[in-house]
C-alpha positions in Angstrom: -15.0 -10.8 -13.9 -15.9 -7.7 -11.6 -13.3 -5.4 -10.5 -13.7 -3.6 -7.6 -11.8 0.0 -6.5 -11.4 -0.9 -2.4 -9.3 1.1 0.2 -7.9 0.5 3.4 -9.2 2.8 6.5 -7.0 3.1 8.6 -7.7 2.2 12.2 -4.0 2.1 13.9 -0.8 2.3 12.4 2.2 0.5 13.4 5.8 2.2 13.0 8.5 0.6 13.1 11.2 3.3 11.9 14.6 3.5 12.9 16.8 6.2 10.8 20.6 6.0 10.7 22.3 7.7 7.5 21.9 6.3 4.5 25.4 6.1 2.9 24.9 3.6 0.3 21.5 3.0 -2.3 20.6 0.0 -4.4 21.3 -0.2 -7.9 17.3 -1.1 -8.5 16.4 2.0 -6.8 13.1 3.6 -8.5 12.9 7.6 -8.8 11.6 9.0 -5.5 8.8 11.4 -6.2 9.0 13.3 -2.7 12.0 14.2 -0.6 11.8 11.8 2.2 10.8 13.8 5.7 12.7 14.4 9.1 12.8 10.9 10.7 11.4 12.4 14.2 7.9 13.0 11.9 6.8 9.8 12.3 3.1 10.5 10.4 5.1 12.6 7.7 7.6 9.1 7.5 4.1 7.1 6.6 2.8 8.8 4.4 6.1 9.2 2.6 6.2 5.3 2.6 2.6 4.8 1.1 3.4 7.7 -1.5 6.4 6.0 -2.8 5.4 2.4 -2.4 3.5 0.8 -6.1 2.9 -2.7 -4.0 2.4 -4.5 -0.3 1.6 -7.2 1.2 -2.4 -7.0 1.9 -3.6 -9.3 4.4 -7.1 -10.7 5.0 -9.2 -13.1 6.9 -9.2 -16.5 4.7 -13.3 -17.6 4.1 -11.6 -20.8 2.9 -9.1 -21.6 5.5 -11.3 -20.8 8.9 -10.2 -17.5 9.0 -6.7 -18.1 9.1 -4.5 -15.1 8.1 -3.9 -14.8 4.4 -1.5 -12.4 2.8 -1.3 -11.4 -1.0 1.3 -8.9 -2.8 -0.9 -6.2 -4.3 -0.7 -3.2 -6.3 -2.3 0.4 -4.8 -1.7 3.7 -5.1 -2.6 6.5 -2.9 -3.2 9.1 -4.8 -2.0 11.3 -7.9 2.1 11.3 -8.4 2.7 14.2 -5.5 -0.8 14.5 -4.2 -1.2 11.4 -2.4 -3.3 11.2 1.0 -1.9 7.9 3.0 -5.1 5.9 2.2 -4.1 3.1 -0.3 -6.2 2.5 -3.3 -6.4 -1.1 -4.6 -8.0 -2.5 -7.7 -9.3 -6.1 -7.2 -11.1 -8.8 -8.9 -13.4 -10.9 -6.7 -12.0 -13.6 -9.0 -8.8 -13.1 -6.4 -9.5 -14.5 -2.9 -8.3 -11.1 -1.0 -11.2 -9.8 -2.6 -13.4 -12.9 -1.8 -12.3 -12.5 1.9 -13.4 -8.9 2.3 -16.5 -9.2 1.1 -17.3 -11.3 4.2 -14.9 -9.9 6.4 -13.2 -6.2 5.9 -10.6 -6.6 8.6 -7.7 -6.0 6.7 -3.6 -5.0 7.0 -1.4 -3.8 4.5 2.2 -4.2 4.8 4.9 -2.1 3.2 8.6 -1.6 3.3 11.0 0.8 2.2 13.3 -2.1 0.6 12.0 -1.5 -2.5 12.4 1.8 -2.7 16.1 1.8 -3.0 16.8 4.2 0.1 17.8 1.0 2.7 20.5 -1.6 2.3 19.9 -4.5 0.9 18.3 -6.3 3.8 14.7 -5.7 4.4 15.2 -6.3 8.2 18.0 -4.5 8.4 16.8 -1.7 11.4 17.5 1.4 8.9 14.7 0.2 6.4 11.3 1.8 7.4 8.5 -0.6 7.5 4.5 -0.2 8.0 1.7 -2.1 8.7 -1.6 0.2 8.3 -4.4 -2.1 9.4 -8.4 -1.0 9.4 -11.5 -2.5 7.1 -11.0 -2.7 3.1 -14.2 -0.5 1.7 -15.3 -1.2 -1.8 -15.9 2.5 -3.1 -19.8 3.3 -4.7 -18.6 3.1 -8.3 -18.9 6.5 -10.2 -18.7 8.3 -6.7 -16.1 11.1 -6.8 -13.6 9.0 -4.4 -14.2 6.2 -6.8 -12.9 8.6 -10.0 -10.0 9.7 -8.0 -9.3 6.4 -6.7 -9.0 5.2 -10.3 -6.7 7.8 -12.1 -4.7 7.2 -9.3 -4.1 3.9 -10.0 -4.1 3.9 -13.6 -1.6 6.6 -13.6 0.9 4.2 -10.9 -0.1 2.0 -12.7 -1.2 1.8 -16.8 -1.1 -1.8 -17.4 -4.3 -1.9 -15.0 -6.1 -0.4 -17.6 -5.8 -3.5 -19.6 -5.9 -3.2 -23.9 
């Protein structure tokens, strides 16, 4: 099994943000690391999203299906807690078909929410719950390249149980 440290480049982003006041949270909200920005900063409001985010939807071109769309929940991480960048780290097998597909295709989309965050109601489509979709080519990083290294910690740290035993 060969795992593979990949990231999204952005090409366009798509906002979809629409801010009222947030009077109530969920009970399964997670600690927020950074103090979510003014909602006019729509690039601040992204990068907020990917920094406090541990998982999306990541979205490929299916090898096996004709190149139909294929989407797959996935763990990333954008950087060290408090240091992140916006660029999404993943940590794939090739044993996975996301994987698979961007080896022959790199098109790619990742699609995140603020639901899970605890900061919306309870409805994901409610219009006060921030959503993203960052689409561009998934890269696999040159292993033991310094991007690589960072890309790593930052995941491990986001998420240990990557590390394995």
């Amino acid at each position: 099994m060969e795992l593979q440290v990949l990231v999204l480049r952005p090409i366009f982003f798509f906002f979809f943000f629409v801010f009222l006041t947030i009077l109530q949270q969920s009970s399964s909200a997670r600690v927020l690391t950074i103090t979510k920005p003014d909602r006019h900063d729509y690039a601040a409001s992204a990068r907020w999203l990917v920094s406090q985010n541990s998982w999306g939807v990541l979205s490929t071109l299916s090898v096996d299906h004709k190149g139909a769309p294929f989407g797959n929940v996935v763990s990333f991480s954008d950087g060290l807690p408090e240091k992140g960048n916006g660029i999404p780290y993943f940590y794939l097998t090739t044993l996975d078909p996301t994987a698979r597909n961007a080896l022959k295709d790199q098109r790619a989309s990742l699609a995140i929410s603020e639901s899970p965050l605890g900061t919306c109601t309870r409805d994901p489509m409610n219009p006060t719950c921030s959503k993203l979709t960052l689409t561009g080519k998934l890269l696999i990083l040159e292993g033991g390249s310094e991007e690589a290294e960072v890309a790593k910690k930052a995941l491990f740290t986001k998420h240990p149980e990557m590390m394995g035993d």
